[in-house]
C-alpha positions, 0 to 999 in steps of 0.5 A, a space after each residue: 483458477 482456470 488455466 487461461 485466467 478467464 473471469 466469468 462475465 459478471 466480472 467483466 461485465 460493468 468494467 468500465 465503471 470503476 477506476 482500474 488500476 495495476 499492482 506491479 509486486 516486486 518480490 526482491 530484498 537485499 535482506 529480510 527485515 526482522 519485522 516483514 511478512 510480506 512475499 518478498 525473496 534475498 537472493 539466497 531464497 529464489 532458487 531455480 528458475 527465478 532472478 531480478 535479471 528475468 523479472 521484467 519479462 515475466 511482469 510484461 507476460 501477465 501485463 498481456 495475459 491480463 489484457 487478454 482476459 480482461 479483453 476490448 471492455 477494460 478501461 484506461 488504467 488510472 493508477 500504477 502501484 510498483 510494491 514490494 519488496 524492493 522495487 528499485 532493486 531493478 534497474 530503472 530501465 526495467 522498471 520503465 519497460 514493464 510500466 511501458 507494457 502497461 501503457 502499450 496493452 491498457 493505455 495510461 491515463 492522461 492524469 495517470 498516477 504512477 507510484 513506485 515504493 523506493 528503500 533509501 539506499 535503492 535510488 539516487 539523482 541519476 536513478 530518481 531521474 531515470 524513473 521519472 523521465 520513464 513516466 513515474 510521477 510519485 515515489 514513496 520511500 521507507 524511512 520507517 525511522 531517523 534515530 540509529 538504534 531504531 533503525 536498527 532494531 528494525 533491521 533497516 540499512 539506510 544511513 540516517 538523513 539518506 531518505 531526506 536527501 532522496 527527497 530533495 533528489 526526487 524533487 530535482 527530478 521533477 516528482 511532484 509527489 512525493 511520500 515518507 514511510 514511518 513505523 512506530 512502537 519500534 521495540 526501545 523507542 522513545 517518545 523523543 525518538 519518535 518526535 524526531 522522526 517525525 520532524 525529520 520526515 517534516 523538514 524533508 518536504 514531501 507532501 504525503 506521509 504514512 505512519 504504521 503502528 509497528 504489529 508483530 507478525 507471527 512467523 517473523 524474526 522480530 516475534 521470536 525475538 519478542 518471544 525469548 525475551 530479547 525485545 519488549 512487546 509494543 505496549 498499546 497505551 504508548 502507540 495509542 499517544 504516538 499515534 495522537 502525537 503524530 496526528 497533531 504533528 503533521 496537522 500543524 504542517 498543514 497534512 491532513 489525515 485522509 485514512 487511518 494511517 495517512 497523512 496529505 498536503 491536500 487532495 491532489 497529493 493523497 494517493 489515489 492507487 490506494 484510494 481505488 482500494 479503499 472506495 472499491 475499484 477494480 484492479 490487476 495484480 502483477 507479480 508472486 503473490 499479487 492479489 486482483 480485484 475486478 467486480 467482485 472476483 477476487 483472486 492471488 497468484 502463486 507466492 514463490 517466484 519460480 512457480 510464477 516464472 514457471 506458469 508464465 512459461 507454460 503459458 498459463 495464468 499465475 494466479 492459485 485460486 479465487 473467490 467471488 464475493 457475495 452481496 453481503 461480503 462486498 457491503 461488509 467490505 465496503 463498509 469496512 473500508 469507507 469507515 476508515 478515510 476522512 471522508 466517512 461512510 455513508 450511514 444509509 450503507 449500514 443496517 438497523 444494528 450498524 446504525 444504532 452502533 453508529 449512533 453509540 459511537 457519536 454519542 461515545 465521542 468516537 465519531 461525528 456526522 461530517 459535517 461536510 458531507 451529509 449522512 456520513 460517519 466520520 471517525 474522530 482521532 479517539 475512534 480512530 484509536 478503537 477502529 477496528 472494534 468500531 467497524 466491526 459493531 458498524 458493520 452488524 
């Protein structure tokens, strides 16, 4: 990655044509979920030169260094995603000034989606409404789960029923957006349990709801734990009905899939940050361990935050290396990826063996023709179950 940042032209070169978005990665966590293996920092693990209360100076730096690099071509940014971590581990003010940089360097959208990721505990009336009157337009909170026992074997700290009453606060704020986070396949969860999550997470009201099937990560605590015996490995039969479970649940609420593991009231509450990821957009990530996408260079910054403090200081660019991505891995990915939403993956983007595995898969039950867009596959709730193995026989 050169010093300064610079992309070669063929990056730069159709900005513009796409919708641009920023990433802001907020690497900041009371405590580490035993399950996490995501860049994320406790208080213990920054070391020197590295804090929540520089943060913000240091986001707004690679704000402008990307406004540097992208130059007089890059377009107004349509979506802003705060992640983390834990964004709301710093104070809303903070949070406001850095998306205030955006606005300043870039230019927001008039219709822009603004998105910051909230842990229940994090936020409150006084917060909610700190954020959103800073322009934040949509919050998603990590619920993950309503029963004690699960909650616990996930190491979260929220008390049951705080992420319904965050909604209800967010609400009174005036988001009008607002998302639930749910695992499932939780070590020692019941299918009782994982209904009462879900109706939970339905009474609160929000318009959006993520469900994940719970993966073990090597590496994290939960995997040793899983290891020695003490938990039970989830088993792939009972995610497969949770999953089933869950998508007749919330479309019997009225939300309707629109990726793999996301549900939506309707087209204006899906979220549209991860639909530019998912249909191909350009975007800049912000922060310790950000990847970037722009016209098919990819690239990722230094994952320690005192090594990003350090390069922004130094007055070079954060980022650790990058690749750029051929013809064929950009169809690879754009196939992979499309193949995953509702509204299905155009079959002229696939080969000879692409479609004759799309044609198996129709006959197979595992996907149809959508009938509401012509010429595109669209996975069936048992193909979505085999989505993986799908894509990869599609995309040949």
């Amino acid at each position: 990655m050169p010093a300064d940042g610079a992309l070669p032209p063929l990056a730069t070169a159709t900005l513009g044509d796409r919708p641009f978005g920023i990433y802001v990665h907020v690497p900041f966590c009371v405590t580490r979920c035993g399950y996490c293996d995501f860049n994320t920092y406790t208080a213990t693990e920054l070391g020197p030169g590295a804090s929540r209360e520089s943060y913000a100076g240091l986001a707004i730096a690679e704000i402008r260094l990307a406004r540097r690099v992208l130059g007089p071509a890059a377009a107004q940014v349509s979506t802003v995603f705060f992640g983390g971590g834990t964004p709301t581990l710093l104070p809303s003010a903070q949070l406001g000034a850095i998306l205030s940089a955006v606005d300043e360097e870039f230019g927001l959208a008039p219709d822009a989606e603004v998105t910051t990721e909230a842990n229940p505990e994090t936020v409150d009336e006084v917060s909610l409404a700190q954020l959103r009157s800073s322009g934040f337009t949509r919050l998603s909170l990590g619920m993950q789960s309503s029963v004690p026992h699960v909650l616990a074997a996930l190491d979260r700290a929220h008390r049951p029923g705080r992420p319904e009453k965050c909604v209800g606060w967010a609400r009174a704020a005036g988001f009008e957006h607002v998302s639930l986070d749910l695992i499932y396949g939780t070590p020692g969860e019941s299918d009782k349990d994982w209904y009462r999550s879900l109706e939970s997470a339905l009474s609160a009201g929000p318009d959006h709801i993520s469900a994940y099937s719970l993966i073990v990560e090597e590496g994290t605590r939960m995997a040793r734990r899983i290891g020695r015996g003490e938990l039970a490995a989830p088993d792939d039969d009972v995610l497969a009905d949770r999953y089933l479970a869950a998508d007749d649940l919330l479309a019997a609420a009225g939300l309707s899939w629109y990726e793999i593991s996301n549900w939506a009231a309707g087209p204006n509450a899906r979220c549209r940050h991860n639909l530019l990821y998912w249909t191909g957009g350009d975007w800049w990530g912000v922060g310790p361990g950000a990847h970037s996408h722009v016209g098919g260079v990819r690239w990722w910054n230094v994952r320690h935050p005192a090594a990003y403090a350090a390069r922004l200081a130094a007055g070079t660019s954060p980022g650790q290396a990058r690749e750029i991505l051929t013809v064929g891995e950009r169809r690879t990915e754009r196939i992979m990826l499309l193949a995953r939403l509702a509204s299905g993956c155009p079959l002229d983007e696939l080969g000879p063996a692409g479609r004759a595995a799309a044609a198996a898969a129709v006959t197979d039950g595992l996907a149809e023709r959508a009938p509401h867009a012509a010429g595109c596959l669209v996975l069936t709730p048992k193909g979505r179950l085999l989505a993986d193995a799908l894509i990869r026989d599609i995309t040949e």
